[in-house]
Each structure stands twice: as C-alpha cells, then as structure tokens.
Residue, then its C-alpha position, 0 to 999 in steps of 0.5 A: x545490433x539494431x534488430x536486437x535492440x528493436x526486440x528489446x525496445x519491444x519487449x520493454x513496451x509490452x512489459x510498461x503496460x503489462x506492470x501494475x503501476x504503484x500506489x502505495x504498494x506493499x499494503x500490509x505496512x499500514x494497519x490504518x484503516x478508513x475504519x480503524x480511524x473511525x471506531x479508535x478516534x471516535x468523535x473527540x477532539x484528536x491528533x496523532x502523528x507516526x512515522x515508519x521506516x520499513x526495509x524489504x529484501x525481494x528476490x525473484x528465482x527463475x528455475x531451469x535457468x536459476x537467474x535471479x533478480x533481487x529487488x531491494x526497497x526503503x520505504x518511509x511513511x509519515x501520517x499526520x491526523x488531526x480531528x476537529x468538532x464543529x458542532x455537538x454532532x459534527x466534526x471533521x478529520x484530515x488524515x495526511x499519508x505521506x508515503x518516499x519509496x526508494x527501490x533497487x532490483x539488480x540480477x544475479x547474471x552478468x552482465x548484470x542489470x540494475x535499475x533504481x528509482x526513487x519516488x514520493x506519493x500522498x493519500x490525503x483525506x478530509x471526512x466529515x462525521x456526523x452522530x445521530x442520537x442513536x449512537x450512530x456515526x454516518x462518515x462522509x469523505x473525499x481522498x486525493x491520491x498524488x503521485x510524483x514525476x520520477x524516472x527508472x533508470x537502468x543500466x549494464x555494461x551493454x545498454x542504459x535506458x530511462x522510464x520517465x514517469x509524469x506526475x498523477x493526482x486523481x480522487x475518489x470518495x468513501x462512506x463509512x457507517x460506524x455503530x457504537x455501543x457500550x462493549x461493541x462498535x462495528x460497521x461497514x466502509x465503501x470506497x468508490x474507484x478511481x482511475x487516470x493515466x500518466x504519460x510513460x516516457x522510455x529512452x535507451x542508449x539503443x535507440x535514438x527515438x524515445x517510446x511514449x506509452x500510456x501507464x494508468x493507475x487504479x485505485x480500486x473499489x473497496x468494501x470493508x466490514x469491521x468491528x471491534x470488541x471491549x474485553x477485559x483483558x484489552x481491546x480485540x479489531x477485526x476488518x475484512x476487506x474485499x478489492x476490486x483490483x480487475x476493475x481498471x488500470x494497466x491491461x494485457x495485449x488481450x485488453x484484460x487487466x494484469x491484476x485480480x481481485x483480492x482480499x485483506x484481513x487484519x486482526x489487531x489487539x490492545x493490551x494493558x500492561x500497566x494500565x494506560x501507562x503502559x500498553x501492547x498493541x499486535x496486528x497481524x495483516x495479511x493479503x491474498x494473491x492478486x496477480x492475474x496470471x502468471x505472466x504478470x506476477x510482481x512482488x507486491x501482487x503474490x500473497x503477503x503477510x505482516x506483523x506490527x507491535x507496538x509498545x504505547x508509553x504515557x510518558x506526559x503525551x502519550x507516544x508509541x515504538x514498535x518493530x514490523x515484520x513482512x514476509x511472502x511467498x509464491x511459487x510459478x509451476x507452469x513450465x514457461x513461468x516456473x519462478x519462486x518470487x520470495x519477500x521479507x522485511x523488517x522495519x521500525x515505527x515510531x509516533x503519538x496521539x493525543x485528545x485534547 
C-alpha cells in the first residue's frame, strides 16, 4: 500500500506543475473587452453594472477504457464601471470584475473520485484617457489580478487528499489607442504580461507528509485590433485578439510550458427594435486550441465557442437581460491520449448602464 501510494503521491506532484492554473478561466463568458469599454463608453460621464450566472457541464471520455470524467462548474461574475471626467480632455475609468467559481468533477468508475473546490478571483482596472483634438483617445491603464486562498479536496472510498492553494495578487499594465470618427471608431490594445507563483500545499490520507510545490500563474501578453461601425440598421464590433499564453506560467518536466499560444475573435451587433427603448444586442465569441500537447489538455484549453443576447429596455434607467450559450469540443487521436474532452453550458446575464 505505501508504495502504491508513494506512485500516487507522485503522479499528483507531476500532475499540479503540469495544470494550467486558473484566472479567470472559460473566457468566452465575457464579451468586455479593454477595447469594447473604450469605443461604447467613450468619454461621457458613465456607470454600468451587470451580473452573470453561468452553468457549464464538461466531460472528459477516455477511449479504449471508456472512463469518464465529469466536470461541473457555476460561475458567478459581477462587473461594476464607472467613468469619471476630470478635465474637458481627461477622465478616469475604474472597471471592477468580480468573478466566484464553484467547480465539481466526478469520474464515472468506481470506486469513484470526486473533487470540489470553490474559489473568488478580481481583475480591477483604473485607466486614464486622455482626447486629443484630432479625435483621438490615447488609454493608459493598470490592472490588479487577485486571487483568493482555496482548497481542492478530493475524496473516495480508498484515499482523501487536499490542494491547499494560497492567495496570488500580482499586476500588469495596458495601452490602448482608439480613433473615433463620425461613422467609425477602431484602434489597437496592448497588455504587458505578468507572471507569480503561489505556494501548492498537498495532503492525502496516504501519506503523513504534505508535498509543498510551486503553481505559477500567467497573465499573457495580449495584443488586440478592433473597431466598430455605425450602420443603418444598428452597430457592428469586431476584435481579434492574439495571446501569448507559452510565454510563462506552469511547465513540463521538460521546462516547456503546458499552454500554447491562441487567438480569440468577437463579433458583436446592436440592434434597434424600437428605437433606444428597445434594443438586441448578439455576440459571438469564439477561441482556438491552447493546450500544448496532448498531455496537458484541460477544458477550458480545447477550443470553445459562445453566443450572448441581450435584450436592452429604457424603462426610466436603462437595463439589459439576456441568455448565454458555450459549447466546445476537441478530440485526442494519438493511441496514449485517445480522449474526446466535450463542454456546454447555458446561463443568464442581467444589469445596467447609465450616462449621466
């Protein structure tokens, strides 16, 4: 038994450097965007406040063996902004993401193996735009990414075993140009990366000794284009984002990092119905692969695609509902590796925004 367990204690090591860790994971949840904020909110004095509640239902499927692993997670998100001029050509913005994950994954054989772990993480931001004459905003910011000490704990009916994870806060800056024209406004965004390890403290049941290792999170450099045209018939935004997600955080025992580098598009429109007092706005978000290899496929790395619609009332203040729906697939072919990782979800978002 205490060599079977000295396996498992390994495994589990090699497996927590190897994991990408999470911050703000399943991206295509949230169409704001560093340049959506600037080309919707422009300069005007502003607030806005939405809240999403999202339900995702994963599962992983190993062939050959057909074992599989569900992987269950709410995530609630709640988004504060406001704007604030200073002067005729300087204002400041504060943006505040508030983001509570709870995840469950649970494998289909028995004995079966189900972990739970439930976690809070923010991404504040305060930028500073300042107009030129030329029409011309020039956005100066700097962003905080905190996220909170929680534990995985696992259990079966042969071991139980606990990742104690401690509480990261690091921060980055971004730019971000934004030309603004009567029927046009376009421009570019450019996040610096940032990277810092938390301390990964593991305890089993199979073991007296706890294991201590390092999990390092990253948030990648990340250059946007994007713009957005005045039609007729509504209001058409487009972003391409490129990451750089291989440029830090967790490695392989080959020193090379679990993820790769990917890209996110996002296309939204904004419809009149009956005027401003009643207006649809679609996105659709979608992300390409970013797992390295195929050893280090998670689902929140196999590609992944999202639709928003929200319906926008003016009922005195204006405010907005609207549906979510994610799905993504991705399927292994090499023998060692043959699994087919599937997700969905539905979910719900609710808020306002308000010039004044």
């Amino acid at each position: 038994m205490r060599q079977w367990a000295s396996l498992f204690l390994g495994f589990w090591a090699l497996s927590a450097v190897s994991t990408p860790a999470q911050a703000f994971t399943y991206e295509v949840l949230f169409d704001e965007t560093l340049g959506r904020d600037a080309v919707t909110l422009g300069r005007n004095r502003a607030f806005a406040a939405s809240f999403k509640s999202v339900l995702l239902d994963g599962q992983v499927k190993t062939s050959g063996t057909d074992a599989t692993t569900y992987d269950r997670l709410l995530v609630n998100a709640l988004r504060l902004t406001q704007q604030l001029p200073v002067t005729p050509n300087a204002s400041f913005r504060l943006s505040v993401p508030v983001v509570g994950t709870f995840e469950k994954q649970e494998g289909q054989q028995v004995p079966r193996i189900i972990s739970e772990a439930r976690w809070v993480e923010a991404k504040p931001r305060l930028e500073l735009i300042f107009a030129t004459q030329n029409s011309l905003d020039i956005i100066l910011g700097l962003n905080l990414h905190v996220i909170s000490k929680y534990t995985l704990a696992t259990e079966s009916a042969n071991f139980t075993a606990k990742d104690h994870y401690s509480t990261l806060t690091m921060n980055y800056g971004h730019l971000a140009i934004v030309k603004h024209g009567s029927g046009f406004d376009g421009g570019f965004s450019f996040q610096l990366s940032s990277e810092k390890s938390r301390t990964l403290t593991k305890t089993t049941s199979l073991e007296e000794d706890a294991l201590v290792v390092e999990d390092r999170v990253y948030s990648p450099t990340t250059i946007s284009i994007f713009a957005n045209v005045k039609q007729s018939y509504g209001d058409l935004y487009g972003e391409f984002s490129a990451i750089e997600a291989s440029g830090g955080g967790n490695v392989t025992e080959n020193n090379i990092s679990v993820r790769e580098d990917y890209f996110r598009m996002q296309f939204t429109g904004l419809f009149p119905l009956m005027g401003k007092d009643l207006q649809l706005e679609s996105s659709l978000i979608y992300k390409s692969l970013a797992y390295a290899d195929n050893r280090n496929v998670t689902l929140d790395t196999i590609p992944m695609m999202a639709l928003h619609a929200k319906l926008k009332f003016n009922l005195r203040v204006p405010v907005f509902v609207g549906l979510i729906g994610v799905r993504g697939t991705d399927g292994q072919s090499l023998q060692e590796f043959n699994a087919d990782y599937r997700i969905v979800g539905v979910g719900a978002v609710a808020g306002t925004a308000i010039e004044f």
